[in-house]
C-alpha positions in Angstrom: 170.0 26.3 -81.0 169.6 28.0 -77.5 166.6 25.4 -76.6 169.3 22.2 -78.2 171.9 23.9 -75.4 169.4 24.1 -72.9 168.6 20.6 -73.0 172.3 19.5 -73.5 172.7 21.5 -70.0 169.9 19.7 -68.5 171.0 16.6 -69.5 174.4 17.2 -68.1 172.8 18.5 -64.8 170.7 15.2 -64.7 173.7 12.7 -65.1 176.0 14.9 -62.4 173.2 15.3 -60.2 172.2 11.7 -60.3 176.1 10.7 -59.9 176.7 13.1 -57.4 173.7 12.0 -55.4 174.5 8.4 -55.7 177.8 8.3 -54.8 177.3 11.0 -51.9 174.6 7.7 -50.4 176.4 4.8 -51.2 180.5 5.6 -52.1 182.6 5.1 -49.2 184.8 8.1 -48.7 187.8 6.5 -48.0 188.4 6.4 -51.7 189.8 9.7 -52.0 193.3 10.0 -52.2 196.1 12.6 -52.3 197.7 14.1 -55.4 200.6 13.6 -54.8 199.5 10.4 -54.2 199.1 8.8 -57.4 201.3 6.1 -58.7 203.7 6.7 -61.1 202.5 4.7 -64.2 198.7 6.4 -63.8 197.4 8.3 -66.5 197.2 12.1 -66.1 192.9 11.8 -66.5 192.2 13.2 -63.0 188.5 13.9 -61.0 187.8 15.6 -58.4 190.3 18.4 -58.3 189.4 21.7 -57.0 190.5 24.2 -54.2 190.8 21.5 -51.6 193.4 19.2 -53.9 192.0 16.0 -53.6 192.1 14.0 -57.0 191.3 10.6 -57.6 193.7 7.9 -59.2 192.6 5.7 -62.7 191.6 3.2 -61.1 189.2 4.7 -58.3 188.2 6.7 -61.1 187.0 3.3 -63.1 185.6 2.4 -59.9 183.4 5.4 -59.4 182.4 5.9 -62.8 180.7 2.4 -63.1 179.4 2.8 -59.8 177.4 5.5 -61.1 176.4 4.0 -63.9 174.7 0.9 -61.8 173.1 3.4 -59.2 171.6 5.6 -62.1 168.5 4.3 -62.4 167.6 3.7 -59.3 168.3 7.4 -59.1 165.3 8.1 -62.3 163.4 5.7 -60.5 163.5 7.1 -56.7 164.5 10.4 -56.3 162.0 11.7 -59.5 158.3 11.6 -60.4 159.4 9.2 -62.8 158.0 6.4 -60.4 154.3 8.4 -60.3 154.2 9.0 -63.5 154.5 5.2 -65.0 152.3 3.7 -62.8 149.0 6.5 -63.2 150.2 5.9 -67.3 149.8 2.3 -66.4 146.9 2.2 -64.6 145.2 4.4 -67.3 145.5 1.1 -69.6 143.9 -1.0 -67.3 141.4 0.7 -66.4 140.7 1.9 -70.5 141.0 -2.4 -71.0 143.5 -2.2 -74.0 146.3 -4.9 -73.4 149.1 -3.1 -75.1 147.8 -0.1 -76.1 150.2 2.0 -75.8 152.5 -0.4 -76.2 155.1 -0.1 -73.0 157.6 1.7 -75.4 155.4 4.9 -75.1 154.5 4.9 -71.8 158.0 4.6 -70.6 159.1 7.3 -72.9 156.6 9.3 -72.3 156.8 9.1 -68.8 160.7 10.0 -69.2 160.1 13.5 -71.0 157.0 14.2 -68.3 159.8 13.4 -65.7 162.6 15.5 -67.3 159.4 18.3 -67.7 158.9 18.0 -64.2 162.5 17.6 -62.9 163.3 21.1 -65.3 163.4 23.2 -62.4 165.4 21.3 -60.2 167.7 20.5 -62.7 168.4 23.7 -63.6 169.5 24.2 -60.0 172.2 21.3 -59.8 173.4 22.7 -62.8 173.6 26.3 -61.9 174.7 25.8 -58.2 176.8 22.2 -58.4 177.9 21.7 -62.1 178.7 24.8 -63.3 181.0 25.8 -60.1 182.8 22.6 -59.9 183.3 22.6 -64.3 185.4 25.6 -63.1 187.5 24.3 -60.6 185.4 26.6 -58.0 183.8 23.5 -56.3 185.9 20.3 -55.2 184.4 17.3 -55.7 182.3 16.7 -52.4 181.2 20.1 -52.3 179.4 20.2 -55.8 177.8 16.5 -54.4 176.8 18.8 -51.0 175.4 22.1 -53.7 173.9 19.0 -55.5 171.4 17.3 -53.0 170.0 20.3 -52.0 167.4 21.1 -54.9 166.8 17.4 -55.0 166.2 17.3 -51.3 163.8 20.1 -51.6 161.8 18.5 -54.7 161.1 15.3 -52.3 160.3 17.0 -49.3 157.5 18.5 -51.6 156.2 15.3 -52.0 156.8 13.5 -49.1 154.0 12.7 -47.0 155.1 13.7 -42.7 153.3 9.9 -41.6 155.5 8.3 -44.6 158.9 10.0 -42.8 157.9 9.5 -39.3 157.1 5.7 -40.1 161.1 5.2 -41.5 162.6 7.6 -39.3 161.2 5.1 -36.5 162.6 2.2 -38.2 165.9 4.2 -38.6 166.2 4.9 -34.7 166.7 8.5 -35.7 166.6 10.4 -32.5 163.3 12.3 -31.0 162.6 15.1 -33.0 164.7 14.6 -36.0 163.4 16.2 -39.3 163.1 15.8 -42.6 165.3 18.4 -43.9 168.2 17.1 -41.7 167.6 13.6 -42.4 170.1 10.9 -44.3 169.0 10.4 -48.0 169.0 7.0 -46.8 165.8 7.5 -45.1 164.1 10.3 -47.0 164.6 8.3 -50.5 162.0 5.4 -49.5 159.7 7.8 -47.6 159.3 9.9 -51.0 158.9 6.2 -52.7 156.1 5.2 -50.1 154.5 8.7 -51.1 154.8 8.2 -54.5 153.5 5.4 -54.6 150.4 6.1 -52.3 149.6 9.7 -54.8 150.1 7.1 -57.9 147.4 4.9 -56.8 144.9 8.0 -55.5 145.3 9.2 -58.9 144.9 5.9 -60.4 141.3 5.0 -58.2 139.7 8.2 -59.5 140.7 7.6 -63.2 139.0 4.2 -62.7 135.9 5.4 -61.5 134.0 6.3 -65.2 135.5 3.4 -66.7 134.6 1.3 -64.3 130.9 2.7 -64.2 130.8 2.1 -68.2 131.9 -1.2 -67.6 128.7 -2.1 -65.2 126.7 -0.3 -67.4 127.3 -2.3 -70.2 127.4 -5.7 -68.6 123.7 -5.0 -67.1 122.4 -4.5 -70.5 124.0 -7.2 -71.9 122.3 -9.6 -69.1 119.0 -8.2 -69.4 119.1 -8.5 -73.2 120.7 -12.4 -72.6 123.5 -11.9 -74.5 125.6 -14.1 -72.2 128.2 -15.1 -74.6 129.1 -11.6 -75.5 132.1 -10.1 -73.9 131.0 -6.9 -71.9 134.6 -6.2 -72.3 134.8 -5.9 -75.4 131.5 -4.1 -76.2 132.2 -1.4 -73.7 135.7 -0.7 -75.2 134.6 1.6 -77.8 132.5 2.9 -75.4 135.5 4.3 -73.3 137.8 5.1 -75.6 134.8 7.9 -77.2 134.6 9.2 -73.7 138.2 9.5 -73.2 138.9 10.9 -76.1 135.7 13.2 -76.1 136.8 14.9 -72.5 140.2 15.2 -73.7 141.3 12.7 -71.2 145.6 12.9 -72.5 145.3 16.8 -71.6 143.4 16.3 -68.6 145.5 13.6 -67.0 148.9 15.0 -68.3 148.0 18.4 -66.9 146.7 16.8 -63.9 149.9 14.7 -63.4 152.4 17.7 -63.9 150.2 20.2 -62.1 150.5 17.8 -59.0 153.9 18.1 -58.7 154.3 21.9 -58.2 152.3 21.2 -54.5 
């Protein structure tokens, strides 16, 4: 029951956090409105109350809620290691040679509870220092999205290569010597992309390496022998999948990809 809770709490932290965080980038903030504000026909379903007394009517909150539904996976998909985690899975399939084994099914999901494995510490941080104050009415609304980006912030600036920020600070005009702590999300969300996606395919080259060596291997004998017709692709197949699975290659590379995240 206590780990059931703990996930339930993680979860929650995930979809605030990811709400929070999307409409802190991409909500306009003239939506807020006044309590006293509110029509008198709307419905007494209010968000956004806290110390500060700023509510939001039904209809902004429609707005906003569906908004965050839109933005949320680009959210998994850019501000997680959800993005270097699908691609090493995929390249591992390529480089093995099995079409559609695993089938897409598993390596998305799998990648999803290696990102939520990942993301467990900093989700346990939006939860504890964003959700759980503004649950109470101890937070309003934009201060829990403030308490919010700061473990996520943190997580990418881990990962975030200092070339990869300077290249879209430039293209951003930020001014001389702005860094990335300080920077808009707007900027350091497709620097952590561009890093992501640079550590995916690093990974990705050395996991091809002793397949790829099999692969040569097997196609010289098969020349010198004159077996022309024969597929080297599918002869060296087994061949691979024995030395995957005889260096425990699912530990290796699952340890590997998790351990490169706490860098």
């Amino acid at each position: 029951m206590a780990e059931a809770r703990r996930g339930l709490r993680r979860a929650g932290a995930l979809l605030a956090g990811g709400c929070a965080l999307a409409l802190a980038a991409w909500a306009p903030a003239a939506l807020a409105q006044q309590a006293g504000a509110a029509q008198p026909g709307a419905l007494p379903l209010v968000i956004g109350a806290g110390p500060g007394g700023t509510s939001y009517s039904v209809p902004i909150q429609t707005l906003l809620f569906f908004t965050a539904l839109s933005f949320l996976p680009a959210v998994l998909l850019m501000m997680t290691g959800f993005t270097r985690i699908v691609i090493v899975l995929s390249l591992l399939r390529q480089a093995i040679g099995t079409q559609s084994a695993p089938p897409n099914q598993v390596i998305v999901g799998l990648s999803l509870f290696l990102t939520a494995f990942v993301m467990g510490p900093t989700l346990d941080r939006v939860y504890q220092d964003a959700y759980v104050p503004y649950s109470n009415n101890q937070l309003s609304f934009e201060q829990a999205v403030q308490q919010a980006e700061g473990p996520v912030r943190t997580f990418m600036l881990r990962q975030t290569r200092q070339s990869d920020f300077a290249l879209f600070a430039r293209l951003a005009r930020l001014e001389d010597g702005a860094t990335a702590e300080t920077a808009p999300l707007r900027v350091l969300v497709p620097a952590f992309v561009t890093s992501e996606l640079k550590t995916a395919f690093q990974i990705g080259f050395m996991i091809f390496i002793p397949f790829l060596i099999i692969d040569m291997v097997v196609s010289s004998i098969l020349m010198s022998l004159g077996m022309m017709m024969l597929s080297p692709v599918l002869v060296a197949l087994p061949f691979k999948l024995m030395l995957f699975v005889l260096a425990d290659g699912w530990n290796l590379l699952i340890g590997s990809l998790a351990a490169s995240f706490s860098t």
